[in-house]
Each structure stands twice: as C-alpha cells, then as structure tokens.
C-alpha positions as CSV (number, residue, x, y, z in Angstrom):
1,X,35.8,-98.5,-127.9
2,X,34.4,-102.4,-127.6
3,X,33.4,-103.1,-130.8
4,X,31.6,-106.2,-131.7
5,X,32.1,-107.9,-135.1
6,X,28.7,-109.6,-136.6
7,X,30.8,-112.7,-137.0
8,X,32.0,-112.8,-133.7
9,X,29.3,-113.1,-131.8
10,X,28.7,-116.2,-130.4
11,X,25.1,-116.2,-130.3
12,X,22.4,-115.0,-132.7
13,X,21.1,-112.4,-130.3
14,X,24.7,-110.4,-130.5
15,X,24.4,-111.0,-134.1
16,X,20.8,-109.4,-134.5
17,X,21.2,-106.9,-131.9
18,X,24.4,-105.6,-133.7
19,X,22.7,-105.1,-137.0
20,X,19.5,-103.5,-135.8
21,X,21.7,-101.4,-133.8
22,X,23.6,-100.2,-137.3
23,X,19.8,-100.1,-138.6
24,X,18.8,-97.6,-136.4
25,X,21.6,-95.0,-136.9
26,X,20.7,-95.5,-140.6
27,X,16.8,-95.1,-140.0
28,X,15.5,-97.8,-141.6
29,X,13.4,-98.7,-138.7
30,X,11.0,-101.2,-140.3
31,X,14.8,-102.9,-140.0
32,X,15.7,-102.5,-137.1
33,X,12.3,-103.4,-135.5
34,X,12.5,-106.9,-137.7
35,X,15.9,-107.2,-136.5
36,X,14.7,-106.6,-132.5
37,X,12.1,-109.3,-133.1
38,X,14.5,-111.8,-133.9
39,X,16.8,-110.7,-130.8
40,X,13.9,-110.7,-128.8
41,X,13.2,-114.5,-129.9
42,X,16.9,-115.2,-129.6
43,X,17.8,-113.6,-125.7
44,X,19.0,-115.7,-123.3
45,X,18.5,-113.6,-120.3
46,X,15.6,-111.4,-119.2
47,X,18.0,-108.3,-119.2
48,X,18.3,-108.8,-123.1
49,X,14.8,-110.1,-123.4
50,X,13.1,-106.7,-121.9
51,X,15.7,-104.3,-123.9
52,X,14.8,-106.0,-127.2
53,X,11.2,-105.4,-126.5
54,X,11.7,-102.2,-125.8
55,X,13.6,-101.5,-128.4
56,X,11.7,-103.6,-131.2
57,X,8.4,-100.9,-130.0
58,X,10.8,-98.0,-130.3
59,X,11.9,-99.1,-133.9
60,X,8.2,-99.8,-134.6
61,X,6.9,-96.7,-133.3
62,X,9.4,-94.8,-135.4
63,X,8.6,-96.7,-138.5
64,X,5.0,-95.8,-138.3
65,X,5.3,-92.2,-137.9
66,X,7.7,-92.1,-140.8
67,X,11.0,-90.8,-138.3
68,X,13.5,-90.0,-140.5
69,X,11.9,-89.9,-144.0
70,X,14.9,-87.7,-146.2
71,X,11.7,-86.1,-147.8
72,X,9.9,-84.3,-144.7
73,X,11.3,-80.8,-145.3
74,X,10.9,-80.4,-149.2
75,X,7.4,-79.0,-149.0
76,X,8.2,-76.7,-146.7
C-alpha cells in the first residue's frame, strides 16, 4: 500500500488532500470540505484541480444533510 506521510509531501495540495482524505473516513465533513477548498486553491494541475472540486461539493453536500451524525438512529 503507497502511503503518503503529511510531512512528506512536497506540496501543500498532498498535504491538504491527505488530511481531508482522513476527514472523510472520520465524517467530519464540514472538515474535509474546508480541507478540499484549500487543495483546490493549492492544485497544480487540472487533474487535481477538478477532483478537489468535486470532492470539496461531495464533502459539502454531506455536511449539509447531516451524513454520518452518530445520533440518527436513537429515535427510532
């Protein structure tokens, strides 16, 4: 498995992308959107320009309809 460590990365999109990556599987998309922004600021090349976008409205999307919230099944 290619891993990437935060301080490795040699740019600040690598380092952004990596943590709203780790965001995501923990659900705190507000996060993880925030940390696509930045990415998406930071891209050098289209490739990582358009999958930040896409990503960053994922994450947002998520965020506003509450997507993992720990509390969703109590009431039931």
């Amino acid at each position: 498995m290619n891993m990437i460590a935060e301080h490795s990365a040699r740019n600040n999109y690598g380092l952004y992308a990596v943590g709203a990556g780790r965001a995501e599987r923990e659900q705190e998309w507000d996060k993880a959107a925030e940390l696509w922004r930045k990415a998406l600021s930071s891209a050098r090349s289209s490739h990582c320009r358009q999958w930040a976008e896409v990503r960053m409205a994922f994450c947002a999307n998520a965020a506003a309809r509450r997507w993992g919230n720990g509390h969703e099944s109590q009431g039931v």
